[in-house]
N, C-alpha and C positions, 0 to 999 in steps of 0.2 A: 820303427818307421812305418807309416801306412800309406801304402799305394790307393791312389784315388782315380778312376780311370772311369766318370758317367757324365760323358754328355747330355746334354738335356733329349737329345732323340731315345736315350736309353729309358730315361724315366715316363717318358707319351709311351715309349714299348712296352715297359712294365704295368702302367695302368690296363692297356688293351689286355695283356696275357690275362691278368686278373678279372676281367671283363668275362673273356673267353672263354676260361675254366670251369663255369657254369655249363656250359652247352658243349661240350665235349667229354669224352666216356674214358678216354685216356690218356695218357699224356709220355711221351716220347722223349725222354729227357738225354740230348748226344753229347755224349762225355770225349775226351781228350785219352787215346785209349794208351798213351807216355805220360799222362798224370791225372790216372782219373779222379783222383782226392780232390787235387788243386784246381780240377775244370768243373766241379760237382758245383754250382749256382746254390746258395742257400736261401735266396729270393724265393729260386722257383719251386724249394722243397718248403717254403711255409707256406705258399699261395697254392699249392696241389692240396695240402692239407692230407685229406684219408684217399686221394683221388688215384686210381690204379696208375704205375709209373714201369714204366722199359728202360732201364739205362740202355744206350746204346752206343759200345766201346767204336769208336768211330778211328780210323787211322792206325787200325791194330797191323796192318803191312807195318808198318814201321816202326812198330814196337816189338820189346824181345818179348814172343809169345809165349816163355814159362812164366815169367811176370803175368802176363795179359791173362793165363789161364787160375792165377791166384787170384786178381782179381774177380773173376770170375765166380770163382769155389766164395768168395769172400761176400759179394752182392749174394748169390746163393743163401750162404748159410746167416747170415747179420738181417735181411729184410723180411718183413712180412709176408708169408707164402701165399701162391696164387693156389685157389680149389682146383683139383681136378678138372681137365675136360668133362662137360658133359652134366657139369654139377649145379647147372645155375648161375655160372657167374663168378668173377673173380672176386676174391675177397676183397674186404675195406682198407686201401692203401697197400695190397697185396707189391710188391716191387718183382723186373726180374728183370736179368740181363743174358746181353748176347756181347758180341764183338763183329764189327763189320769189317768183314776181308774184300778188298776191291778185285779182288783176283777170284773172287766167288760170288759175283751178283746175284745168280738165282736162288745160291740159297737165302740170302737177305730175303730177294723177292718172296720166297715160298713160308720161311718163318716167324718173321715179322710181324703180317698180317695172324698169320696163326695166333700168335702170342696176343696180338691188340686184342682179336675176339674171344681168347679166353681171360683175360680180365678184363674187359670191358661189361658194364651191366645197360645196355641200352633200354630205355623204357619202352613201356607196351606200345606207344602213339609212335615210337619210332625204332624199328630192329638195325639200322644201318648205323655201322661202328662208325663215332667220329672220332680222329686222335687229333693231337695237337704238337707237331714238334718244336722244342724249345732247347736253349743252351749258351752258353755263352759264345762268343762272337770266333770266327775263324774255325770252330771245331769240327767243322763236317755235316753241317746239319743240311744243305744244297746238295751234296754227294749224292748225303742219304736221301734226299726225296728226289732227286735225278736217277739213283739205283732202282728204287721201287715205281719210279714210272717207266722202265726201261728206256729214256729219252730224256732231252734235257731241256727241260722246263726249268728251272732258276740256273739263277748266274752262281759260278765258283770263281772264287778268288783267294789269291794269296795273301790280300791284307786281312785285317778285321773289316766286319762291319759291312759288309758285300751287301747282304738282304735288309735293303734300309724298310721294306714296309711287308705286311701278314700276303701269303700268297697260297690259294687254296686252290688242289690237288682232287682228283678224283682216280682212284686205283682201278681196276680189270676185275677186283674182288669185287667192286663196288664203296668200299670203303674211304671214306672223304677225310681226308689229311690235312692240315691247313702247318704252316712252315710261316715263327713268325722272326723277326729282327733278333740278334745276340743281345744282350742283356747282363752286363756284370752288377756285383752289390756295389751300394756306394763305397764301404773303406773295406780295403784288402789289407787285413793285419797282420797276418804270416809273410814275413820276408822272402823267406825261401817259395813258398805258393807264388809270391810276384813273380819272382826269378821263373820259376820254373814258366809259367804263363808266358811271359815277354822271350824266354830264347824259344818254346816252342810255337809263339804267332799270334800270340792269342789277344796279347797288348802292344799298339801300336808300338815300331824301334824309337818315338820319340817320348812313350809314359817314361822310361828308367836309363838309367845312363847304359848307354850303348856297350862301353869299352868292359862296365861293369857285368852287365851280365853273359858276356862272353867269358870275361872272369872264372865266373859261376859256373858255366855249364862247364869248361876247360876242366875245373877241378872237381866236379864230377863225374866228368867223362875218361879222367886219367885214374879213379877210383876204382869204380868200376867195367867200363870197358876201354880199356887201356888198346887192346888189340886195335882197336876201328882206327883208333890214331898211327896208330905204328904205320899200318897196312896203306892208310889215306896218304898220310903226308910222307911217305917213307924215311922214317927214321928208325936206327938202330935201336933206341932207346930213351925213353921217356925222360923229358929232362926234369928239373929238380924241382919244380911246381906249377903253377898254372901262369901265372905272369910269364916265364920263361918258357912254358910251351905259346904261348900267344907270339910271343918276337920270334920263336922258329917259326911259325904258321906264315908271321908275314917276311921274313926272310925266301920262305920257299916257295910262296905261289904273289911274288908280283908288290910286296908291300915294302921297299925299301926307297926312301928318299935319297935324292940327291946328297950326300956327303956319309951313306950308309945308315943313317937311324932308320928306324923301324917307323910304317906311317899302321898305329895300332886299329884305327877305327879299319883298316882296311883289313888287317888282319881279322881283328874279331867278326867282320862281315863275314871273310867265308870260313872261319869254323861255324856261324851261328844259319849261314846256308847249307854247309854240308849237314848240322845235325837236319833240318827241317826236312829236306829233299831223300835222307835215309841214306846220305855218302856215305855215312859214316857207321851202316851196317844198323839193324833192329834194336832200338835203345828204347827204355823205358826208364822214365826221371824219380819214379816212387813204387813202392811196393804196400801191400797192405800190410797193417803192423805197426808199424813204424809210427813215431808222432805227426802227428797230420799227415799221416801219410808218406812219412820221406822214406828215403829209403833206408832199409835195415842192414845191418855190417854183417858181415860173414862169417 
């Protein structure tokens, strides 16, 4: 099945990125740091071409950060390496990443720009680094250029699709940021990548059936962190799969209809709020390794 999720405003966006990729030095690419595989745009890694690139783990508070720090080792050791400081210039499509902790802005503030000026190769007619941050839609890409201006210049929102047009930034370094609209490809062919996008925010709750991908993440999150559930909804013990953790969920906080049934779309609402919000403790949806990215068994 392929999830199709590209209004026409995404494709006017996609021509400008491509437009823009010319006149900028590097390119700021904000990942989903609970699935970075699934939130990686392969739009914007054909249209960068050999163009120096920053993953930047966006939402890593709320991911489990021994994950976060594989991913990490992972971007590391699989991308083209950036030259030394000092050396000239970052090499041709050199890639590197960080992870943005909200609970540590200055170091965002202080690294960030580091890293743009060493892979960036500005020409002689102009030394000022321009980057360009891009990403798919909800993933933190407003945070992060609100973190690095210590103030808040664009709007954050909990839906997608918040920064409907390009809004350009000028940093204390001196270096000009421009922050443009989310952008997904036309067809998402990986089932599980839908899922994973839609319970973490990233696809509006009306691209995929609602009750379903509450489903999905239930039986993921009873796989591997079993605890957050226990602890959240207090239960004894984890009932006998994900269907039947969902009618406890809305048993217990508010979801029972008049003559006792269960109203599901009310339950899967709030386990699909507590993962988003981090109720339900640092969860991370995929690990490196794994096929596309899913996560790997124990």
């Amino acid at each position: 099945m392929q999830t199709q999720w590209y209004p026409g405003h995404m494709a006017k966006a996609r021509r400008a990125i491509a437009e823009a990729m010319a006149i900028h030095d590097v390119v700021i690419e904000v990942l989903d740091a609970r699935m970075p595989a699934s939130s990686e745009n392969p739009v914007i890694t054909e249209l960068r071409r050999h163009k120096p690139c920053i993953k930047v783990l966006c939402k890593s508070d709320l991911a489990d950060p021994t994950v976060t720090a594989a991913w990490l080792r992972h971007f590391e050791a699989t991308a083209p390496r950036a030259q030394d400081p000092g050396s000239g210039g970052g090499a041709s499509g050199a890639v590197a990443a960080i992870a943005l902790r909200t609970d540590r802005p200055g170091e965002t503030r202080s690294r960030l720009p580091e890293l743009c000026q060493r892979l960036a190769r500005p020409t002689r007619q102009r030394t000022t680094v321009r980057a360009m941050v891009v990403g798919i839609p909800n993933v933190g890409k407003s945070t992060l250029i609100n973190t690095l201006m210590d103030r808040k210049v664009a709007k954050v929102g909990d839906e997608p699709a918040v920064t409907k047009s390009k809004q350009q930034v000028v940093l204390k370094s001196g270096m000009m940021l421009s922050d443009h609209p989310g952008i997904f490809w036309p067809k998402i062919d990986d089932d599980s990548a839908s899922m994973r996008l839609a319970l973490g925010g990233a696809l509006p709750d009306r691209a995929l059936e609602y009750e379903s991908v509450a489903l999905f993440g239930a039986a993921l999150l009873m796989a591997r962190y079993p605890r957050g559930l226990l602890e959240r909804y207090k239960l004894a013990e984890l009932p006998a799969d994900a269907a039947a953790l969902l009618l406890e969920i809305g048993r217990r906080r508010g979801g029972l209809r008049s003559g006792g049934s269960v109203d599901l779309h009310k339950a899967a609402d709030v386990l699909i709020h507590d993962f988003r919000s981090g109720a339900l403790g640092r969860i991370s949806l995929e690990e490196p390794g794994g096929p596309g990215g899913d996560l790997l068994e124990d």
